[in-house]
C-alpha positions as CSV (number, residue, x, y, z in Angstrom):
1,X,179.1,56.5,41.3
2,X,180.9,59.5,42.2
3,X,179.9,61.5,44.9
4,X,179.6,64.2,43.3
5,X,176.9,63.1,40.2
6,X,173.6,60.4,39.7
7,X,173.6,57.7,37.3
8,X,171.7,55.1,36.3
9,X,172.6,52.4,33.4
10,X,169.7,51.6,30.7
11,X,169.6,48.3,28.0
12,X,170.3,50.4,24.1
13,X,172.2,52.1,22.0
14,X,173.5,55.1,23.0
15,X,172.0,57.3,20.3
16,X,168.8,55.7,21.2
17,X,169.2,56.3,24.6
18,X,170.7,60.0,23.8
19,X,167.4,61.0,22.3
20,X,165.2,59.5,25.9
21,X,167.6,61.5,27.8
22,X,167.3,65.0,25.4
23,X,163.4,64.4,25.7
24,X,163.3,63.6,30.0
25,X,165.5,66.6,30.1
26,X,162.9,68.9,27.8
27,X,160.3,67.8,30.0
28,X,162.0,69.3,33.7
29,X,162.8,72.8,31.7
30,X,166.4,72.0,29.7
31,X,167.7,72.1,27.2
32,X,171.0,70.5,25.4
33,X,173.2,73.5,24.3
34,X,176.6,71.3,23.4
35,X,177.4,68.5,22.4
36,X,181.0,66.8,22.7
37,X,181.5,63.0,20.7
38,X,184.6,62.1,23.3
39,X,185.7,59.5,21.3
40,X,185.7,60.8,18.1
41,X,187.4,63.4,19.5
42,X,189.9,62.1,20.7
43,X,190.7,59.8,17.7
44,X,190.7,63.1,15.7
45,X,192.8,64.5,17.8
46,X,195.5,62.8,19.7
47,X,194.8,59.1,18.0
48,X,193.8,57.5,20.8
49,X,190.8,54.8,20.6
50,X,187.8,55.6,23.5
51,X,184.4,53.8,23.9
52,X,181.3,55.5,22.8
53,X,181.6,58.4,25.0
54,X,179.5,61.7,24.9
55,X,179.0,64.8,26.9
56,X,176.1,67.2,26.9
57,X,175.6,70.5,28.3
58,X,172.0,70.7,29.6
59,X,170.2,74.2,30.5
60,X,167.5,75.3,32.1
61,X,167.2,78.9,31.3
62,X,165.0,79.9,33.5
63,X,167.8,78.6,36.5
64,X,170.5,79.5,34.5
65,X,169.2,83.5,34.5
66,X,168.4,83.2,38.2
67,X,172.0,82.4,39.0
68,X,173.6,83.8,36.7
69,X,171.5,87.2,38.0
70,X,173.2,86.8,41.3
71,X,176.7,86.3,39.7
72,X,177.9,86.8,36.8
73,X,180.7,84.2,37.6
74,X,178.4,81.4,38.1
75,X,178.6,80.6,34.4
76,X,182.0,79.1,35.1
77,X,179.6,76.2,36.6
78,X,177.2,76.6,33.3
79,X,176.1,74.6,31.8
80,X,174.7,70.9,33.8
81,X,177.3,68.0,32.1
82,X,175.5,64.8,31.4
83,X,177.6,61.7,30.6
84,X,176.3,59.3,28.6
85,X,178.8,56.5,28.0
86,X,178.3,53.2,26.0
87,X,179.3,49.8,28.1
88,X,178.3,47.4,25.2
89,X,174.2,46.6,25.9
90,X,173.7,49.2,28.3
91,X,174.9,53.0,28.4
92,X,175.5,54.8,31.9
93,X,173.8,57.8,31.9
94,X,175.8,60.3,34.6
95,X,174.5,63.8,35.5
96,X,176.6,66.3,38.1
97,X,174.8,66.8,40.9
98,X,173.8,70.6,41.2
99,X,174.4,70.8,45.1
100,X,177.7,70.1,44.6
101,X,178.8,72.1,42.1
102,X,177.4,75.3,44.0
103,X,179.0,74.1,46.6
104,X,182.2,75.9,45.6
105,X,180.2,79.6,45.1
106,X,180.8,82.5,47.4
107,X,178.9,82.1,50.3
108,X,177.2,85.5,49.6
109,X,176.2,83.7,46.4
110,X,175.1,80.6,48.0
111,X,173.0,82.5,50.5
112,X,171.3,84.3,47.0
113,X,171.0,80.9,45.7
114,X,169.6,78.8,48.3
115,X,166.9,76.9,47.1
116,X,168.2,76.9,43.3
117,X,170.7,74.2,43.5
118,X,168.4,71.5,45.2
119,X,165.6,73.2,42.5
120,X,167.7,71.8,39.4
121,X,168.4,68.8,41.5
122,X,165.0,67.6,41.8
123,X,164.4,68.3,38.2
124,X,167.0,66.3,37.0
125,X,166.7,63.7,39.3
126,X,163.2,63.6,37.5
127,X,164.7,63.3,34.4
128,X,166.3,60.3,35.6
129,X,163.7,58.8,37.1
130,X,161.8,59.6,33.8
131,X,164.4,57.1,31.8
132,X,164.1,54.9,34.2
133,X,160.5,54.2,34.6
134,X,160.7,53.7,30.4
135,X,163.2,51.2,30.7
């Protein structure tokens, strides 16, 4: 995995496993605001075959208002992207890691944020642990 995001890979479908990851999401505080069907965009778009690939924007509004409270620029880093993509019997489930995408704030906005970042960390790393401990 990238340094910069937490996976794990669970056995199903991926709209099966889309619906455990909306519902371990609900329960740390967020919610799924977009939705973006990779491949069938891309087929739409540019032709071009993809595997079952989607990306949701998760939001906890609650964090969101707190940083976007110190900085109205932080939305730029709004919303959280989860990955889920499809390998055959299993779909990777990939979520940024909030630490290091307020890792390129201001520093005056870091110090205003310090606790947040590791805050939507821990939730989501609940989340995950959440879909793991079902699977």
């Amino acid at each position: 995995m990238a340094p910069y995001g937490m996976q794990i890979t669970l056995p199903g479908s991926l709209e099966e496993i889309k619906a455990r990851v909306v519902e371990a999401l609900k329960q740390q505080g967020f919610g799924v605001l977009t939705e973006i069907d990779v491949q069938k965009t891309l087929k739409q778009k540019i032709g071009v075959d993809f595997e079952p690939y989607l990306i949701l924007g998760a939001c906890n509004p609650q964090l969101a208002h707190r940083a976007l409270s110190a900085d109205r620029s932080i939305g730029l880093l709004l919303p959280c992207n989860v990955v889920l993509r499809s390998t055959g019997e299993t779909v990777e489930v990939s979520i940024l890691d909030p630490e290091v995408m307020f890792s390129v704030a201001e520093p005056e906005t870091q110090a205003l944020l310090a606790t947040l970042p590791q805050a939507a960390k821990t939730r989501l790393q609940n989340a995950l642990a959440t879909l793991k401990n079902q699977g």
